[in-house]
mmCIF file as gemmi writes it, N, C-alpha and C atoms, coordinates in Angstrom:
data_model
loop_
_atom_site.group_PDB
_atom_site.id
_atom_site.type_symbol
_atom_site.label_atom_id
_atom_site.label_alt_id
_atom_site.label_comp_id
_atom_site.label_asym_id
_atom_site.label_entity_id
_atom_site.label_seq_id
_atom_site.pdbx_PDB_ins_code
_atom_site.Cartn_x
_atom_site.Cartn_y
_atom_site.Cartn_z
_atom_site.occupancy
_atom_site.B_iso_or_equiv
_atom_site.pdbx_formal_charge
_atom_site.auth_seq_id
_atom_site.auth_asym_id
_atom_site.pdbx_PDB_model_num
ATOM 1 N N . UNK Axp A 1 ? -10.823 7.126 -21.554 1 0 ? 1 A 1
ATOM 2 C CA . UNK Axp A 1 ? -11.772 8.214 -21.543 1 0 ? 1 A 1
ATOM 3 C C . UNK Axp A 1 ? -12.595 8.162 -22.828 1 0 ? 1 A 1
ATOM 4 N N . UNK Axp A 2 ? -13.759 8.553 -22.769 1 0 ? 2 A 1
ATOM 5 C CA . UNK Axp A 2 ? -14.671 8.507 -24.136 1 0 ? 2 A 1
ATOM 6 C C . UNK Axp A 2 ? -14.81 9.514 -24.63 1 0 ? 2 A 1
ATOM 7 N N . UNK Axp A 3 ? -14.706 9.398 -26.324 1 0 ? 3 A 1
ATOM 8 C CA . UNK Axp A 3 ? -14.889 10.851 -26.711 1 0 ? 3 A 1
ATOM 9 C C . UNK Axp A 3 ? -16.505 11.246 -26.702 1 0 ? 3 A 1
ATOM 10 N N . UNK Axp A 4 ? -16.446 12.555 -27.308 1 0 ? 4 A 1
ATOM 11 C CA . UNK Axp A 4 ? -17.735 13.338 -27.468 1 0 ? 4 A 1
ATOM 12 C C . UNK Axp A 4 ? -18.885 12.553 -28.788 1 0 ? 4 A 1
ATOM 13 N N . UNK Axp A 5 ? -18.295 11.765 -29.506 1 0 ? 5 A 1
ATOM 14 C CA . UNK Axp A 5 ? -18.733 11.024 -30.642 1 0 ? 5 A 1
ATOM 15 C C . UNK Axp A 5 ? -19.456 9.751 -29.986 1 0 ? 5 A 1
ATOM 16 N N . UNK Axp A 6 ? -18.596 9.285 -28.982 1 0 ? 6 A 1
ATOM 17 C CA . UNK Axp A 6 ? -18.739 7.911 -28.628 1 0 ? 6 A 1
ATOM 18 C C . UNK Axp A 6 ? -20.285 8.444 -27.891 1 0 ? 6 A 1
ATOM 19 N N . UNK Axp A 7 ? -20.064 9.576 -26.984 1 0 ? 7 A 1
ATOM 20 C CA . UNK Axp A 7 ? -21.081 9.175 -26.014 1 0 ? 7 A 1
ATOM 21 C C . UNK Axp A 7 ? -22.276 10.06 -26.397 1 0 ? 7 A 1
ATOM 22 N N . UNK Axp A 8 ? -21.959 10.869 -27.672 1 0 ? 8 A 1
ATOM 23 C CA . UNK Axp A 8 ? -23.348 11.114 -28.707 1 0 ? 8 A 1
ATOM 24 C C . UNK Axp A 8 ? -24.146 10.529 -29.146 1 0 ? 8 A 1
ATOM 25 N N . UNK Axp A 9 ? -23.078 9.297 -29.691 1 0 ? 9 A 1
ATOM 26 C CA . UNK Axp A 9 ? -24.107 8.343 -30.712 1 0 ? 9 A 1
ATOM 27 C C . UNK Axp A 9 ? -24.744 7.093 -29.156 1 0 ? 9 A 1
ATOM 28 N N . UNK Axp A 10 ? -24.066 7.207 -28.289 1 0 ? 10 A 1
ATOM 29 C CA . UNK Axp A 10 ? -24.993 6.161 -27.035 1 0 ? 10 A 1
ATOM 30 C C . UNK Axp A 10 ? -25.912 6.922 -26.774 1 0 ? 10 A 1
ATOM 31 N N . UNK Axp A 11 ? -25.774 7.937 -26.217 1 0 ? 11 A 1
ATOM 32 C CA . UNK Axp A 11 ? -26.667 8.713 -25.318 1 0 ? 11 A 1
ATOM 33 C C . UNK Axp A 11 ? -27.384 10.053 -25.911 1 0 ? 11 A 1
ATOM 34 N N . UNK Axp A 12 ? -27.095 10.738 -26.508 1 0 ? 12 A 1
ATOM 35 C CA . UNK Axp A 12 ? -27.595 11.755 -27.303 1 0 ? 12 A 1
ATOM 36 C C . UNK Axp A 12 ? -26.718 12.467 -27.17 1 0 ? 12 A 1
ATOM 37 N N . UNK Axp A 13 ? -27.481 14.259 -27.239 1 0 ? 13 A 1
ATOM 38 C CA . UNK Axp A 13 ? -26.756 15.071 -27.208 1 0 ? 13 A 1
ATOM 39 C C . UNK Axp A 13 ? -26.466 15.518 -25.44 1 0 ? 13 A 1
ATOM 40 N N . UNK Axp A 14 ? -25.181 15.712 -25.2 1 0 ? 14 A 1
ATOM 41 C CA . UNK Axp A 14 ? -24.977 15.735 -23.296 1 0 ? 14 A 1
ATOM 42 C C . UNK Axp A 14 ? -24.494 17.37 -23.309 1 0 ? 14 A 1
ATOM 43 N N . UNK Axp A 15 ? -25.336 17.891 -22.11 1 0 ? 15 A 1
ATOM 44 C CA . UNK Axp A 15 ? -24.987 19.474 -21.869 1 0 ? 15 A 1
ATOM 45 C C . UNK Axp A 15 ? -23.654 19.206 -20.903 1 0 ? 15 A 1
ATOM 46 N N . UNK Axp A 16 ? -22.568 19.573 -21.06 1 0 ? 16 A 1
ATOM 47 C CA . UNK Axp A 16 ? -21.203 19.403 -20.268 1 0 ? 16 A 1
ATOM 48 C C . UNK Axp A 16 ? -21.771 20.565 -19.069 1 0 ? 16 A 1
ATOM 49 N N . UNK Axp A 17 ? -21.307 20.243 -17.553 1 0 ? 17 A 1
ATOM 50 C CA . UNK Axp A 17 ? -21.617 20.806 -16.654 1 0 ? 17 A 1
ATOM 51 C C . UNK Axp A 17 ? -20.434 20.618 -15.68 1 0 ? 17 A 1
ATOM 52 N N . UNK Axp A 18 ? -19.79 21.75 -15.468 1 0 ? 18 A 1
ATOM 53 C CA . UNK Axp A 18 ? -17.948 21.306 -14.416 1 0 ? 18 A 1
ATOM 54 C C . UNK Axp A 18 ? -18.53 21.697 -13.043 1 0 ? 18 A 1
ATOM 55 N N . UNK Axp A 19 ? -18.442 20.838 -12.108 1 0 ? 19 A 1
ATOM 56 C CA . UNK Axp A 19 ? -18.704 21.215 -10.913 1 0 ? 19 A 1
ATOM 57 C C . UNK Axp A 19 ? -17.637 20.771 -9.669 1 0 ? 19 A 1
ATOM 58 N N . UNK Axp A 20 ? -16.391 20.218 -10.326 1 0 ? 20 A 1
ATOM 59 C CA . UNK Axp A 20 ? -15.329 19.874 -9.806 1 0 ? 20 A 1
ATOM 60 C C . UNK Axp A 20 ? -14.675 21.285 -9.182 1 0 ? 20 A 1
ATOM 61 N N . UNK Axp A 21 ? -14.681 21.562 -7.639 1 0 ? 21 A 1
ATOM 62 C CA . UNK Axp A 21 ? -14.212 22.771 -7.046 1 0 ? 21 A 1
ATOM 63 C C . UNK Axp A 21 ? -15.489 22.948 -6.115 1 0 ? 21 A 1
ATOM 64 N N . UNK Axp A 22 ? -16.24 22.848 -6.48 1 0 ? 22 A 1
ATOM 65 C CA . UNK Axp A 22 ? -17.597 23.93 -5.822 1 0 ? 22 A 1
ATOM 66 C C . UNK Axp A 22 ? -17.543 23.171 -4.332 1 0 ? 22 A 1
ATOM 67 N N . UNK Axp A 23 ? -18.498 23.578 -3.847 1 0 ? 23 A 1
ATOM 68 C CA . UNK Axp A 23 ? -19.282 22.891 -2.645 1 0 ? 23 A 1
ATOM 69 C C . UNK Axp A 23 ? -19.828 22.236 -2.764 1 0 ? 23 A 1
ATOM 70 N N . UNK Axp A 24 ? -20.303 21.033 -2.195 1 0 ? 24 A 1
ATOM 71 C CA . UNK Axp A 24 ? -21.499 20.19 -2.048 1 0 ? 24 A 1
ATOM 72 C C . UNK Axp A 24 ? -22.847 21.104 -2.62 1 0 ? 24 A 1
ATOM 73 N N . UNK Axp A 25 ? -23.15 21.924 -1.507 1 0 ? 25 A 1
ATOM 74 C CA . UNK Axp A 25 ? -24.227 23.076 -1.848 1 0 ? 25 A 1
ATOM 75 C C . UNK Axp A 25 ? -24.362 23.499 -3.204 1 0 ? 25 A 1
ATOM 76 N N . UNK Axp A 26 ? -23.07 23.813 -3.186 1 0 ? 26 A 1
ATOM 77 C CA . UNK Axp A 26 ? -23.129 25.014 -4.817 1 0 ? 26 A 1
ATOM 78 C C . UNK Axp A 26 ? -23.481 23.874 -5.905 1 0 ? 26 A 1
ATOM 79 N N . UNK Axp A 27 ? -22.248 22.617 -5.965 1 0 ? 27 A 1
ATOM 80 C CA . UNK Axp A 27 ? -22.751 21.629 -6.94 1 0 ? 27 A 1
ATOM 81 C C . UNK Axp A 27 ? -24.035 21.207 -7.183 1 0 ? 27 A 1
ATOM 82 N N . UNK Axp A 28 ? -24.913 20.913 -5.815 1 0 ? 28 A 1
ATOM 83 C CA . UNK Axp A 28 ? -26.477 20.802 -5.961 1 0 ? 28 A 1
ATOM 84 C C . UNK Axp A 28 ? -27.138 21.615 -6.757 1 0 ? 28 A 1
ATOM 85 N N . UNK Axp A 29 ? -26.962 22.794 -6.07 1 0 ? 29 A 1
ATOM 86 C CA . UNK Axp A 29 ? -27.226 23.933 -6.962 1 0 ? 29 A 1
ATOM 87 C C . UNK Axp A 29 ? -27.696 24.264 -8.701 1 0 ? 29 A 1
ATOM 88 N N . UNK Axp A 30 ? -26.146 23.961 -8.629 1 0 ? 30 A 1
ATOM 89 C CA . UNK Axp A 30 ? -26.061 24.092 -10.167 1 0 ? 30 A 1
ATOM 90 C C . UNK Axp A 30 ? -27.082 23.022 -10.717 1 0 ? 30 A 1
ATOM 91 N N . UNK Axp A 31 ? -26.163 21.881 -10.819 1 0 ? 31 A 1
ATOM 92 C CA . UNK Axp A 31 ? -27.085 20.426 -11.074 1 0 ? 31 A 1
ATOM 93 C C . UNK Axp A 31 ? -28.312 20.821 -11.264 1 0 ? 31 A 1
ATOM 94 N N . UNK Axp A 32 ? -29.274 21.131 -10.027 1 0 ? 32 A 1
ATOM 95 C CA . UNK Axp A 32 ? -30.552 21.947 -10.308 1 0 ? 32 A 1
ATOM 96 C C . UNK Axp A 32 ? -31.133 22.818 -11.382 1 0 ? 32 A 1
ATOM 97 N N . UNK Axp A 33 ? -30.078 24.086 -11.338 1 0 ? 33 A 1
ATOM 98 C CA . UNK Axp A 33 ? -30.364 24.825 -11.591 1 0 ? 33 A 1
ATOM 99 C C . UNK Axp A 33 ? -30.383 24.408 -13.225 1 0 ? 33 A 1
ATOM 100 N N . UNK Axp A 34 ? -29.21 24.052 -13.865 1 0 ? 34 A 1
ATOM 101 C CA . UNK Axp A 34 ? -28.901 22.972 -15.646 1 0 ? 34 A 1
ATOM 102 C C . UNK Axp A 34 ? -30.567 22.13 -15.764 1 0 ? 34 A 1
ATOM 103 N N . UNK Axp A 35 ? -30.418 21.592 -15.083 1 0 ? 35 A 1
ATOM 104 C CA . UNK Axp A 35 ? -31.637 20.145 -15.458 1 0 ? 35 A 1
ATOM 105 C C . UNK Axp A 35 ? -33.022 20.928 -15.837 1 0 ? 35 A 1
ATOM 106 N N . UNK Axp A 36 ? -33.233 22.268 -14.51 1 0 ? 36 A 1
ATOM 107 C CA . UNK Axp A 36 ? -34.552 23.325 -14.519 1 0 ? 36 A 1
ATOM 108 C C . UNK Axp A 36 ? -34.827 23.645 -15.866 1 0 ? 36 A 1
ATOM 109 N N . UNK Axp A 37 ? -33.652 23.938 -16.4 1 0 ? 37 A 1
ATOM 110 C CA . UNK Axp A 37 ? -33.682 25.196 -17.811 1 0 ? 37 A 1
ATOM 111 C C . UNK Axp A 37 ? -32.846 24.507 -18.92 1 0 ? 37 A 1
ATOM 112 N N . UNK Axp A 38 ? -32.946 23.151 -18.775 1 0 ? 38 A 1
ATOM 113 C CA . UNK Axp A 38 ? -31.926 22.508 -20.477 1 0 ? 38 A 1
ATOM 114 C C . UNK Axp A 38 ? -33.115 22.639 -21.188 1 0 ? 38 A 1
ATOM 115 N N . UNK Axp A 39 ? -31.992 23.231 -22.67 1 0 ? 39 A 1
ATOM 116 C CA . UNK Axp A 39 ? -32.885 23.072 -23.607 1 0 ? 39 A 1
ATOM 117 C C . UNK Axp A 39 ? -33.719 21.548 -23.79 1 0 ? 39 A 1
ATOM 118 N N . UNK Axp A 40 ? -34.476 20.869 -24.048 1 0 ? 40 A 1
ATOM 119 C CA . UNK Axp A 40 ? -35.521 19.8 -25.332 1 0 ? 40 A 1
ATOM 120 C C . UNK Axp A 40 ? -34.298 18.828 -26.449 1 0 ? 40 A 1
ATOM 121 N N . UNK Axp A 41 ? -33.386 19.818 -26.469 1 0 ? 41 A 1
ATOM 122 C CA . UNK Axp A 41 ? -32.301 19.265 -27.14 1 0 ? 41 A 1
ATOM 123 C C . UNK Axp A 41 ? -31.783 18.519 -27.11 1 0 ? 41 A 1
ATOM 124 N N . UNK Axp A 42 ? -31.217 18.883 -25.454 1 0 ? 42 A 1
ATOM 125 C CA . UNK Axp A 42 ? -29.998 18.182 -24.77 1 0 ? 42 A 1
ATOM 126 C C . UNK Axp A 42 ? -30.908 16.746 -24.2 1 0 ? 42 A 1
ATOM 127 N N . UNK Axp A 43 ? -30.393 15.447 -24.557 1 0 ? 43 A 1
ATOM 128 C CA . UNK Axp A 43 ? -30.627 14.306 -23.484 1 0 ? 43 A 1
ATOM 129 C C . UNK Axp A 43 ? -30.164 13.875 -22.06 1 0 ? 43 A 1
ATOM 130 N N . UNK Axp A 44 ? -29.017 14.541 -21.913 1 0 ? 44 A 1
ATOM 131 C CA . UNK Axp A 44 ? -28.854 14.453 -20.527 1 0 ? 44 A 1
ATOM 132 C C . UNK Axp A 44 ? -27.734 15.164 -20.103 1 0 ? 44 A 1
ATOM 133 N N . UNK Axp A 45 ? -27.115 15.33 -18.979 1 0 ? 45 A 1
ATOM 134 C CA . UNK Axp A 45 ? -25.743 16.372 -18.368 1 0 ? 45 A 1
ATOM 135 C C . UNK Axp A 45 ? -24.611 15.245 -17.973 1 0 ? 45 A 1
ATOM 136 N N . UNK Axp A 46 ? -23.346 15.681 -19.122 1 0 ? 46 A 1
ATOM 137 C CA . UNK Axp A 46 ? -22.617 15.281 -18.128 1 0 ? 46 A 1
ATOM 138 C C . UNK Axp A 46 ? -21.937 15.725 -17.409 1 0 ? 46 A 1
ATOM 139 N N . UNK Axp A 47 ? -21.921 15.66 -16.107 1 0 ? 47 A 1
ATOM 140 C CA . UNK Axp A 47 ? -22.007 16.127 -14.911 1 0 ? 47 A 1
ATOM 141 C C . UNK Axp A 47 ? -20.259 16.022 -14.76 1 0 ? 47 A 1
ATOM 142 N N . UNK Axp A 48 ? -19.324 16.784 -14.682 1 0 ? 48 A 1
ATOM 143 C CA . UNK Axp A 48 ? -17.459 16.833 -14.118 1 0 ? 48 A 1
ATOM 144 C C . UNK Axp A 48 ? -18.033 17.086 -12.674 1 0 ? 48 A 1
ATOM 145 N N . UNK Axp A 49 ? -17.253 16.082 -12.478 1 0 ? 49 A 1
ATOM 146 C CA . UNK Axp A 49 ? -17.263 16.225 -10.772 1 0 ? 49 A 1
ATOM 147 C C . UNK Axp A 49 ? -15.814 15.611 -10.141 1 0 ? 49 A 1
ATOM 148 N N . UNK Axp A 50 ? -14.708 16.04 -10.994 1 0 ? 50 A 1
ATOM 149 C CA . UNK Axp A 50 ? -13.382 14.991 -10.419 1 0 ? 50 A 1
ATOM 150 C C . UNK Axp A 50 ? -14.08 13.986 -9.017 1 0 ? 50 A 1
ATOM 151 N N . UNK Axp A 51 ? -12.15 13.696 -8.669 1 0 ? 51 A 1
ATOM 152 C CA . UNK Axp A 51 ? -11.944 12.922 -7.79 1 0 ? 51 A 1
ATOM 153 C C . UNK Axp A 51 ? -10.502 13.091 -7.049 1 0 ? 51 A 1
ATOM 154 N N . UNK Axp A 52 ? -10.078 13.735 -7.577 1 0 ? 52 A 1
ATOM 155 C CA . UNK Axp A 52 ? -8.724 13.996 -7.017 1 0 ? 52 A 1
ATOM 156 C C . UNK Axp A 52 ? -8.526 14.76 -5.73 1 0 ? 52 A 1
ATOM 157 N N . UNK Axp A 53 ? -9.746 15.489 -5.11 1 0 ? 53 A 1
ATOM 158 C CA . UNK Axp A 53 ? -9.715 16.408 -4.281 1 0 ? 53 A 1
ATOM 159 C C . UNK Axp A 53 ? -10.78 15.842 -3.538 1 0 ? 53 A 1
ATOM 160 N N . UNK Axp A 54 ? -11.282 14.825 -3.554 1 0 ? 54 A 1
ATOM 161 C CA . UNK Axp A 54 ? -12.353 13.67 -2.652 1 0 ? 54 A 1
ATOM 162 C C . UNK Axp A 54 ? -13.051 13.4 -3.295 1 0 ? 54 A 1
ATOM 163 N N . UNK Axp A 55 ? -14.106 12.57 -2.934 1 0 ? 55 A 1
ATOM 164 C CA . UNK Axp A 55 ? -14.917 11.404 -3.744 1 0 ? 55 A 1
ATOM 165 C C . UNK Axp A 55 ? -16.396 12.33 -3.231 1 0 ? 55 A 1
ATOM 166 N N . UNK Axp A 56 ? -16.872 13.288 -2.4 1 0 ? 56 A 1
ATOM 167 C CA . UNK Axp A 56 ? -18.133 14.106 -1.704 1 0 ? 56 A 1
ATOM 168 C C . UNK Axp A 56 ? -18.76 14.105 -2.879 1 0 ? 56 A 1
ATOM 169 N N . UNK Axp A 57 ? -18.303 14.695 -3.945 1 0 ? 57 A 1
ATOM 170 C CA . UNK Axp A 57 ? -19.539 15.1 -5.059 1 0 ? 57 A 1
ATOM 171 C C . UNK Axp A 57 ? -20.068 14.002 -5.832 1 0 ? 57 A 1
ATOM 172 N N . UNK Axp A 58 ? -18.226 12.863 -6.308 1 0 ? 58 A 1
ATOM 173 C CA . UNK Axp A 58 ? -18.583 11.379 -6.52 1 0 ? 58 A 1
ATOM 174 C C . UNK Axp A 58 ? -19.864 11.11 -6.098 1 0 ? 58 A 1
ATOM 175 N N . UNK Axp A 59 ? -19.752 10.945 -4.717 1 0 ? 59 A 1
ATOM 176 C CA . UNK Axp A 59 ? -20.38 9.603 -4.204 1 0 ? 59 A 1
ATOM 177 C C . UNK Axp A 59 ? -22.129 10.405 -4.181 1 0 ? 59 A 1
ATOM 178 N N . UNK Axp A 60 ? -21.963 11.653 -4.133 1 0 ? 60 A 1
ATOM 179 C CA . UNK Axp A 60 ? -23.591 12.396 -3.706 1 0 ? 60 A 1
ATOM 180 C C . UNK Axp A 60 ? -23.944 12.143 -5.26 1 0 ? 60 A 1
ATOM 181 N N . UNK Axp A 61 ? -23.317 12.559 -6.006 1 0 ? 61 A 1
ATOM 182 C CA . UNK Axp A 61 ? -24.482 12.772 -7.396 1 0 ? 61 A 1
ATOM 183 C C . UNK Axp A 61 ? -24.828 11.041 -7.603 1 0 ? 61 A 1
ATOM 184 N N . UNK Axp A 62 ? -23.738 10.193 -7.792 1 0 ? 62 A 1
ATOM 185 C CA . UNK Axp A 62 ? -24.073 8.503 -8.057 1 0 ? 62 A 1
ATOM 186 C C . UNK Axp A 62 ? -25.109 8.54 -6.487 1 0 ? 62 A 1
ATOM 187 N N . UNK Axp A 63 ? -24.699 8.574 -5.641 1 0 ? 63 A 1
ATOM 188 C CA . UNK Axp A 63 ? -25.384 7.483 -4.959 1 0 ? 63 A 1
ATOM 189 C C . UNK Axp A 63 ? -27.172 8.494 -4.061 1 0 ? 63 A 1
ATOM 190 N N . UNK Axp A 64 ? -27.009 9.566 -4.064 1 0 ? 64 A 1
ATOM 191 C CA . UNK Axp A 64 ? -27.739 10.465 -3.194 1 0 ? 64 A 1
ATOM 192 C C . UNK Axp A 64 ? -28.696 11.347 -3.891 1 0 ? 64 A 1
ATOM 193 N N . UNK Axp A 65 ? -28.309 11.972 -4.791 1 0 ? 65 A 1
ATOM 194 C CA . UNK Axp A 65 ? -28.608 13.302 -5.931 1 0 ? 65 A 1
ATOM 195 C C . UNK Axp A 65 ? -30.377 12.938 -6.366 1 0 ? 65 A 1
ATOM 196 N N . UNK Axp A 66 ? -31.254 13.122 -6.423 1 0 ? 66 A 1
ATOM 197 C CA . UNK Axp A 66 ? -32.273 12.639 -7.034 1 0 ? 66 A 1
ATOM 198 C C . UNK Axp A 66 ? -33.111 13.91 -7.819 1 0 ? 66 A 1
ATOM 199 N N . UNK Axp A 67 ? -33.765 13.733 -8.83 1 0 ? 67 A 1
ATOM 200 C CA . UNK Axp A 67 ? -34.751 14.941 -9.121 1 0 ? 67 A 1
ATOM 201 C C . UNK Axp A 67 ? -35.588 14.222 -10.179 1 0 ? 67 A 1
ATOM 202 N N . UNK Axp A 68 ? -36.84 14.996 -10.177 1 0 ? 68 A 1
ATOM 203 C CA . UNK Axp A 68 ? -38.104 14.275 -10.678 1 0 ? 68 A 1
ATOM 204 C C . UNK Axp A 68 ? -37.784 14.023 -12.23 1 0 ? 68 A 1
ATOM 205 N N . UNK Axp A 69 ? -36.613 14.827 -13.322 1 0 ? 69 A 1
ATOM 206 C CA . UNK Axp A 69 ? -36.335 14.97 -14.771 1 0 ? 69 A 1
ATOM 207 C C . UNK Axp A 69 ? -35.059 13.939 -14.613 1 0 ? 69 A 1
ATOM 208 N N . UNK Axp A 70 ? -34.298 13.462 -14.033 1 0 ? 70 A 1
ATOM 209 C CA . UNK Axp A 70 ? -33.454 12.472 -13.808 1 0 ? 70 A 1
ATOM 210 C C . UNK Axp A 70 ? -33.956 11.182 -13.879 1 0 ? 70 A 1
ATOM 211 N N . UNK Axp A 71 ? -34.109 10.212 -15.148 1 0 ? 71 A 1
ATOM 212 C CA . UNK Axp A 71 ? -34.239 8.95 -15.131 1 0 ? 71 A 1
ATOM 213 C C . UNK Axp A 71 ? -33.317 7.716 -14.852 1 0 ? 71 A 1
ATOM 214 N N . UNK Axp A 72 ? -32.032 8.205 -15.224 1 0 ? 72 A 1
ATOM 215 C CA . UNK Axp A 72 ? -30.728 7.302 -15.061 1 0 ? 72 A 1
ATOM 216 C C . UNK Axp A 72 ? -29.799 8.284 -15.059 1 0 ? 72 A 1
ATOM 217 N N . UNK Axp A 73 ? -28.922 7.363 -14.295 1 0 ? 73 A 1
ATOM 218 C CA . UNK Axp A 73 ? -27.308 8.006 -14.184 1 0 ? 73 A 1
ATOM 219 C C . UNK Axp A 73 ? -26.621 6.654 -14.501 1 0 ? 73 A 1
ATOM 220 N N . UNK Axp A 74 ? -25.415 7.221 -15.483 1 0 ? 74 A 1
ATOM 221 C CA . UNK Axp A 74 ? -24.542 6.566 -15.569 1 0 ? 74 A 1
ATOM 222 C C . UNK Axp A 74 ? -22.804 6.863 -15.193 1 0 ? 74 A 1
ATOM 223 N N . UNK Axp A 75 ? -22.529 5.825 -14.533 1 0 ? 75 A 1
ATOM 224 C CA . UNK Axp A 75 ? -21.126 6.28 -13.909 1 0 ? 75 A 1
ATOM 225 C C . UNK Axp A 75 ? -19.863 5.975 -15.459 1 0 ? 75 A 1
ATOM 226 N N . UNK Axp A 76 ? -19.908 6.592 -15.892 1 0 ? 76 A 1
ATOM 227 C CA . UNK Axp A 76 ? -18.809 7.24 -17.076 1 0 ? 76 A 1
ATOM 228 C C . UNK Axp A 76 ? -17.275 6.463 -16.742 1 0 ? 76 A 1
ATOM 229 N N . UNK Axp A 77 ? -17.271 7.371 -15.947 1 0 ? 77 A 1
ATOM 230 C CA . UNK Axp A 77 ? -15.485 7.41 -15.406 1 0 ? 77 A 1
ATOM 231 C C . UNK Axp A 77 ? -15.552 7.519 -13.701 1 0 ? 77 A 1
ATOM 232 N N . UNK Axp A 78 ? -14.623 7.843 -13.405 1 0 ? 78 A 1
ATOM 233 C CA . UNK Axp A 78 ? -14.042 8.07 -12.225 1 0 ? 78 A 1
ATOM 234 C C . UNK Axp A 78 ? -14.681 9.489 -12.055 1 0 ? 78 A 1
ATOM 235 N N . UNK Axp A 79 ? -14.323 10.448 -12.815 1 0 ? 79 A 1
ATOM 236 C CA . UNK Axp A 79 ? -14.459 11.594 -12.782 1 0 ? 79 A 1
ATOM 237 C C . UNK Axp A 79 ? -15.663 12.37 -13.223 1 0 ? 79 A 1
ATOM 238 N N . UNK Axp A 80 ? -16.545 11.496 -13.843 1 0 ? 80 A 1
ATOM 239 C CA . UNK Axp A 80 ? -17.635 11.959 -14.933 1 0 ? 80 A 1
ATOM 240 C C . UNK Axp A 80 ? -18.771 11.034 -14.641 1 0 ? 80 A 1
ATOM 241 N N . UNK Axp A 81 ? -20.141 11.877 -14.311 1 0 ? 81 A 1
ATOM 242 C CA . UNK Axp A 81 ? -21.076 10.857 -14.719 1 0 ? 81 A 1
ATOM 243 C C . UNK Axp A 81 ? -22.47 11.738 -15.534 1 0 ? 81 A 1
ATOM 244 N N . UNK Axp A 82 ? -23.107 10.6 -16.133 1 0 ? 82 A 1
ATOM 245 C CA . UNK Axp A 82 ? -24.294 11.403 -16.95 1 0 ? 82 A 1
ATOM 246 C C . UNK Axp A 82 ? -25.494 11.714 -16.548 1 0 ? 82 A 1
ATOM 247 N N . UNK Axp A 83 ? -26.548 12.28 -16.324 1 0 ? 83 A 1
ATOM 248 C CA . UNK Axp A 83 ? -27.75 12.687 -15.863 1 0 ? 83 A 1
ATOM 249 C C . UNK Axp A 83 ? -28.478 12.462 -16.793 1 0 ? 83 A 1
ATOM 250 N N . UNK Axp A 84 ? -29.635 10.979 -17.488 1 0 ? 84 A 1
ATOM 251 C CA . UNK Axp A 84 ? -29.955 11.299 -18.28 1 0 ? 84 A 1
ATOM 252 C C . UNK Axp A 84 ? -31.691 12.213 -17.856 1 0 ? 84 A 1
ATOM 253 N N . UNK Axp A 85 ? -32.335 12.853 -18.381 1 0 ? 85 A 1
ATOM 254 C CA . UNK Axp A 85 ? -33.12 13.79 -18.084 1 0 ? 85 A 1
ATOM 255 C C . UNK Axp A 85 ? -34.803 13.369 -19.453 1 0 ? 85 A 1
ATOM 256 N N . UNK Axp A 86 ? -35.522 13.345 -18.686 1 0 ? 86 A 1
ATOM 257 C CA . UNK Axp A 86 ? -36.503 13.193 -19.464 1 0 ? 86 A 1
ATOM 258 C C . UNK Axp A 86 ? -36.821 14.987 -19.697 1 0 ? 86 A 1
């Protein structure tokens, strides 16, 4: 697992976002709703989305998820991936 140092000094500063539990829906949602209103600050979200309770949110944010402030995603972990956000 990577710490908060490691993936500062790669990537910038990351707004942590838990969406492990929700719905498909609700996770969209949110996702949305974070990316709409991050501060200028933040470089990108990383997005908790386990895996232990199915791969649905996995596989939608990596493979499906799109929005116009989303330039890259990176798959982290199993459990974690990043949104980076222009």
């Amino acid at each position: 697992m990577y710490d908060d140092i490691f993936l500062e000094l790669n990537y910038g500063k990351l707004y942590q976002l838990d969406v492990h539990g929700l719905s498909l829906e609700e996770a969209k949602a949110e996702i949305v709703h974070t990316i709409n209103l991050i501060d200028i600050d933040y470089k990108g979200i990383l997005v908790v989305h386990g895996y232990h309770k199915g791969v649905v949110l996995k596989n939608f944010i990596r493979n499906k998820f799109e929005h116009k402030n989303v330039y890259k995603k990176v798959n982290l972990d199993v459990g974690r991936t990043i949104l980076l956000v222009r």
